[in-house]
C-alpha positions as CSV (number, residue, x, y, z in Angstrom):
1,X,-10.3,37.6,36.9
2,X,-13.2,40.2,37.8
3,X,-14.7,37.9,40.4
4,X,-14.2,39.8,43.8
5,X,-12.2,37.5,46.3
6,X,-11.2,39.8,48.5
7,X,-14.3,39.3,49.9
8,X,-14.7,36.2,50.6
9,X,-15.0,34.0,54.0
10,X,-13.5,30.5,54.2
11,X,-14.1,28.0,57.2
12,X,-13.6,24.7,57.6
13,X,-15.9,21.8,57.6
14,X,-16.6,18.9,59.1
15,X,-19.2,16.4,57.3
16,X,-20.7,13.2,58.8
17,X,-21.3,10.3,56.1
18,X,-23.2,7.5,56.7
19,X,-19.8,5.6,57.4
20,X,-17.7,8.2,58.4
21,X,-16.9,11.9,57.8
22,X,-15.2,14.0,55.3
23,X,-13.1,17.2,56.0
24,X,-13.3,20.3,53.6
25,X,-14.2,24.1,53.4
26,X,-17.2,26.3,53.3
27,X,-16.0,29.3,51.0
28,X,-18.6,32.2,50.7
29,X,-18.8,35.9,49.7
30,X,-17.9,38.2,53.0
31,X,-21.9,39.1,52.8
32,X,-24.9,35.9,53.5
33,X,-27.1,38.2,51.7
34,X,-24.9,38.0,48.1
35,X,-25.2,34.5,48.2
36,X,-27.1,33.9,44.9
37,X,-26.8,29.7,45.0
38,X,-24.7,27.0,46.8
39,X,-22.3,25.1,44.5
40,X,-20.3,21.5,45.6
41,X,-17.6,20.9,44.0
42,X,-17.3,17.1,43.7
43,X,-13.3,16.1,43.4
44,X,-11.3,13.6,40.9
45,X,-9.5,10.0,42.4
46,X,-6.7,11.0,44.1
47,X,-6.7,15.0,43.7
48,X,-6.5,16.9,46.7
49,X,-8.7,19.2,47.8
50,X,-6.6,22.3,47.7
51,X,-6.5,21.7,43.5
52,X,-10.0,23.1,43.6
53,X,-9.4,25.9,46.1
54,X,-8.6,28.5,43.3
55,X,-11.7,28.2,41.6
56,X,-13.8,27.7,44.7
57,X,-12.6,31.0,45.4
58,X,-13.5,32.4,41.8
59,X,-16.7,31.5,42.6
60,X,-17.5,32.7,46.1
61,X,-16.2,36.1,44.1
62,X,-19.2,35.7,41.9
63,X,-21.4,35.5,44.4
64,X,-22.0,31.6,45.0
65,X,-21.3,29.6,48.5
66,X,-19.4,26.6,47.8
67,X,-18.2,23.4,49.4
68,X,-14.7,21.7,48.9
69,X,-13.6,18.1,50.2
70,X,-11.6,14.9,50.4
71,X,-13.2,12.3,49.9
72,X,-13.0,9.4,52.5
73,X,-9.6,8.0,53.1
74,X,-7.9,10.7,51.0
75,X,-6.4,14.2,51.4
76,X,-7.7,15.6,55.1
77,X,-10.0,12.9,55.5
78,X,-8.4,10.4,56.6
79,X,-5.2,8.1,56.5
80,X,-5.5,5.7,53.3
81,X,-4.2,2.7,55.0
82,X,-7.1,3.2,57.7
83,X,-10.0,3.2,55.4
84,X,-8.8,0.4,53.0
85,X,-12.1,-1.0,52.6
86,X,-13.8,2.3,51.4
87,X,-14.5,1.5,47.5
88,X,-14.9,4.5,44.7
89,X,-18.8,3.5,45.0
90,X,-18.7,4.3,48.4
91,X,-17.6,7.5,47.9
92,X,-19.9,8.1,44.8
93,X,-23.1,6.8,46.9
94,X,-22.1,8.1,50.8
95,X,-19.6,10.7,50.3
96,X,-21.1,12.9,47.8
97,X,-24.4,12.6,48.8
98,X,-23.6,13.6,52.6
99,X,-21.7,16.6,51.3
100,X,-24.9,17.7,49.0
101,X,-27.3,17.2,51.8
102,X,-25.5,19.3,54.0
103,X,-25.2,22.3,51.7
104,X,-29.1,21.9,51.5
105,X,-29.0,22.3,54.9
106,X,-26.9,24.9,55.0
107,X,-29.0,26.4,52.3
108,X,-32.2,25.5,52.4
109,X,-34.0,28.3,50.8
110,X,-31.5,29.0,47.6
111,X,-30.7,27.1,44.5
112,X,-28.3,24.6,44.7
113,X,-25.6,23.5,41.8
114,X,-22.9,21.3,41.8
115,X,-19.3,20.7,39.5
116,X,-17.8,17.1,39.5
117,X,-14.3,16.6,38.1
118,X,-13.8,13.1,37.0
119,X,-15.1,10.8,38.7
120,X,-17.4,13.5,40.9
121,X,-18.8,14.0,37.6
122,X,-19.4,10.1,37.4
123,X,-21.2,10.6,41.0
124,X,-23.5,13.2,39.5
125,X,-24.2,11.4,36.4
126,X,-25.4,8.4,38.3
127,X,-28.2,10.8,40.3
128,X,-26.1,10.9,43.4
129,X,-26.4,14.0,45.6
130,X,-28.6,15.6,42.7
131,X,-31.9,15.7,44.5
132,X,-31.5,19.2,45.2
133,X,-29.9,20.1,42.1
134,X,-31.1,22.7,39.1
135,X,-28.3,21.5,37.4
136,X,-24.4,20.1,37.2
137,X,-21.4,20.8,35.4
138,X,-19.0,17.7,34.9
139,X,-15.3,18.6,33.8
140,X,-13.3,16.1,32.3
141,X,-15.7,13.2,33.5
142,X,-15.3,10.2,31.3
143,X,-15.6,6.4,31.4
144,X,-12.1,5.4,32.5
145,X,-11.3,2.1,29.8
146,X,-7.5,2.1,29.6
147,X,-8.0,0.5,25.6
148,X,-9.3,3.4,24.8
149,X,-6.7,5.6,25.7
150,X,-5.5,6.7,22.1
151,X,-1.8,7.5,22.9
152,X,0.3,4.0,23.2
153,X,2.8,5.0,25.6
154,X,0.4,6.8,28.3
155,X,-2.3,3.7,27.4
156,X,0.8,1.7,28.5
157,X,1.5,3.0,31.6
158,X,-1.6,3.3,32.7
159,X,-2.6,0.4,31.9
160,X,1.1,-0.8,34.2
161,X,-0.5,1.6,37.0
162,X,-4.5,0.2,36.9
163,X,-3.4,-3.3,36.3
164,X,-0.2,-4.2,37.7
165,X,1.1,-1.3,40.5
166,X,-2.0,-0.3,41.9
167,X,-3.2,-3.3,42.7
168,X,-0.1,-4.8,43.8
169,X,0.0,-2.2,46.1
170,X,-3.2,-2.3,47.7
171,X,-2.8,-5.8,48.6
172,X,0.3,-5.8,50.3
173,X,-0.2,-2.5,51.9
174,X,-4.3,-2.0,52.0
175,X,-3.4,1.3,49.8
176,X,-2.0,2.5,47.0
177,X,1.1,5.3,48.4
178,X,-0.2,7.4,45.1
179,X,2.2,10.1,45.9
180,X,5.0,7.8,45.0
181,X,4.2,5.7,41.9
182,X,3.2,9.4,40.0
183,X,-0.9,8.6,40.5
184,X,-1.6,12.0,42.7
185,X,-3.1,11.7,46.8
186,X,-2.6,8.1,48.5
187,X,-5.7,6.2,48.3
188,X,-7.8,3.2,50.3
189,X,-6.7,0.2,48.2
190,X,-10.3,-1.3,47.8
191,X,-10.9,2.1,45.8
192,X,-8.1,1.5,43.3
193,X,-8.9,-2.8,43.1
194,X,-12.5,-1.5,42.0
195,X,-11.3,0.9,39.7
196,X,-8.9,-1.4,38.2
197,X,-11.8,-3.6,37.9
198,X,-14.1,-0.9,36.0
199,X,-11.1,-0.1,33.6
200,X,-10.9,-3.4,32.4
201,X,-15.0,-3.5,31.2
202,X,-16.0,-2.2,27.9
203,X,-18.5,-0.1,29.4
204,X,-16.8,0.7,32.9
205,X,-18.9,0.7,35.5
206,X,-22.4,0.6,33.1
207,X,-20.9,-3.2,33.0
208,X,-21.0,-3.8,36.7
209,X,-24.3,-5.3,37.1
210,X,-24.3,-4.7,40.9
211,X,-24.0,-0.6,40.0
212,X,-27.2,-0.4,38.1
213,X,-25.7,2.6,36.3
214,X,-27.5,2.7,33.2
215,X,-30.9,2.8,35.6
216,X,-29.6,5.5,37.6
217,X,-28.2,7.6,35.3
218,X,-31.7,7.5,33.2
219,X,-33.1,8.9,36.6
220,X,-31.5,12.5,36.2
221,X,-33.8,15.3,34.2
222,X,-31.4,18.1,35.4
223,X,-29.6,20.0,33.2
224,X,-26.1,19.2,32.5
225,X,-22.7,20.6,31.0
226,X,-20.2,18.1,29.8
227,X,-16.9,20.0,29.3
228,X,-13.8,18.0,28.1
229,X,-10.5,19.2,26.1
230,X,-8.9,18.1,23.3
231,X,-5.3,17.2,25.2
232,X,-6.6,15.3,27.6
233,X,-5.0,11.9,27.0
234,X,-7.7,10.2,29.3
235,X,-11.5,12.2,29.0
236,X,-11.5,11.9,25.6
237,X,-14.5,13.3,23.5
238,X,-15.5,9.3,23.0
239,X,-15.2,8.6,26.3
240,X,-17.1,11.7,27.8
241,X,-20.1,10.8,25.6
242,X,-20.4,7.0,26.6
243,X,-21.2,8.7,30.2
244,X,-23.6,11.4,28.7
245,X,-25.3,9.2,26.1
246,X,-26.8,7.2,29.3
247,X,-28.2,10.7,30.4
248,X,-31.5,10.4,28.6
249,X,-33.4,12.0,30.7
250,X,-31.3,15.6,31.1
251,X,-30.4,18.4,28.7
252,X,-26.7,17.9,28.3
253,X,-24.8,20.5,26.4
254,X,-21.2,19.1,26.0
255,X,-18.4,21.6,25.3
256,X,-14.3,19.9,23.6
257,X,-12.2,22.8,24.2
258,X,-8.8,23.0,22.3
259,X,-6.4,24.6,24.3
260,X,-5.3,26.7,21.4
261,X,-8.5,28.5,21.1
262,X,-8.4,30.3,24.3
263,X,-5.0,30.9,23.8
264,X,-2.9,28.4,26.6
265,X,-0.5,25.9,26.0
266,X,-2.0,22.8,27.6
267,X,-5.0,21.5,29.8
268,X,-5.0,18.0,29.8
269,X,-6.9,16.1,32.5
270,X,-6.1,18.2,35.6
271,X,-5.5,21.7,33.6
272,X,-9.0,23.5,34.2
273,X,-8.6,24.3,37.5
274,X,-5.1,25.5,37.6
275,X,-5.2,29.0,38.8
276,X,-3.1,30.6,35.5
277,X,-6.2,29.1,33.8
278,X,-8.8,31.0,35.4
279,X,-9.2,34.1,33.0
280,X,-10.1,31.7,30.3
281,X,-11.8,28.8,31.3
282,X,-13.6,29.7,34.5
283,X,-16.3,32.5,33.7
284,X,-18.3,30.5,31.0
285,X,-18.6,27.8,33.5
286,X,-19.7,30.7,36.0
287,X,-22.0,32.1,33.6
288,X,-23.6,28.6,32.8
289,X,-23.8,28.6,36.6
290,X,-25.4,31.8,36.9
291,X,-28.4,31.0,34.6
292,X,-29.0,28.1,35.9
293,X,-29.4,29.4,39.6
294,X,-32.9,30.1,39.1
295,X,-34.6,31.7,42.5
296,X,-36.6,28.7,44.3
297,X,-40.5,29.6,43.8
């Protein structure tokens, strides 16, 4: 990994959304003045913040300021059970916006970028928190219908979890204890009855009427890189492109990676920010990154 991050400064954050606030970190390079663009990294349903801390890192290395988070009612930013009501559209349309706005202020004067995993990615792609943006990279970002999963047994239990379990659980309890039933973070339970909802829909959430998605996501002219992989039994390469074919406004490059060409065993879903990955999958995203942190005229 060549990026320097020994030299790097991490602090933590505090971010007031419209209904709340979010908790996260502010990593930078050691120096203000080798700060070359800020960079958000928007996170996945139910993945921790500290998933994304490797890469975050990577990247301060090369010379960006970056933002990590929770979103509301997950991780650090709050208890699940006291934020039941908070929807994945609430985080999509308060959360990530918030956390954009304030690395604009933060940075008003540099170019400003942004990754989404999953359904960060789904945040971007429906022109949330992109005003600012010269472009976004979305990493394993897909429509999330369980009869498309192409693997019976992990279509099964999936389909168990989004159907059955989850929202069982968030309405006895107001949340879904993730952590125990294998899903990752606990979560508010109006969240996971919305995404059960969505994963039901031939088109997801471009079939929710009262999302508009197919409007918004016509409203983004950035540039975009799509980047999914091959043994991911979720984001797959069908899936990815019934978000990006709605992107008809924006350059999108999309990118399948096969595990076997860069020479690791596996990636799957969570796999590309795993720190042993970081040699081979990190500095083309950081070079796409690089060229598209244009200075502000």
């Amino acid at each position: 990994m060549r990026s320097n991050t020994d030299e790097i400064s991490v602090d933590s954050v505090r971010i007031v959304t419209p209904s709340g606030a979010v908790r996260g970190h502010h990593i930078t390079p050691e120096e203000p003045e080798n700060v070359v663009a800020a960079v958000v990294l928007h996170p996945a349903t139910a993945v921790p913040e500290r998933l994304y801390r490797g890469f975050a890192e990577y990247l301060a290395g090369e010379g960006f300021a970056v933002v990590t988070y929770d979103y509301r009612g997950t991780g650090s930013s709050g208890v699940p059970s006291e934020n039941r009501g908070i929807r994945m559209r609430d985080w999509m349309t308060e959360d990530v916006p918030a956390v954009a706005q304030w690395a604009h202020d933060r940075y008003p004067n540099i170019p400003h970028l942004a990754v989404g995993h999953s359904i960060g990615g789904h945040a971007l792609a429906l022109d949330n928190g992109s005003s600012h943006l010269q472009g976004f990279v979305t990493i394993a970002s897909h429509t999330g219908v369980t009869a498309t999963i192409p693997t019976f047994s992990e279509r099964l239990k999936v389909g168990f979890v989004l159907r059955v379990l989850g929202p069982l659980t968030a309405r006895v309890l107001g949340y879904v204890p993730g952590r125990r039933i294998g899903l990752g973070e606990d979560m508010p339970g109006a969240s996971m009855l919305e995404w059960s909802k969505w994963s039901r829909l031939p088109g997801y959430f471009f079939d929710d009427s009262t999302m508009a998605a197919k409007a918004r996501a016509a409203r983004v002219t950035q540039d975009v890189l799509a980047i999914g992989f091959t043994d991911d039994l979720w984001a797959t390469s069908q899936q990815i492109d019934a978000i990006t074919e709605h992107l008809s406004n924006a350059e999108v490059e999309r990118r399948t990676v096969d595990p076997r060409s860069v020479g690791v065993a596996k990636i799957g879903h969570m796999g590309f920010f795993r720190r042993e990955n970081c040699e081979r999958l990190w500095p083309e995203v950081s070079a796409w990154l690089q060229q598209h942190a244009e200075p502000l005229s």
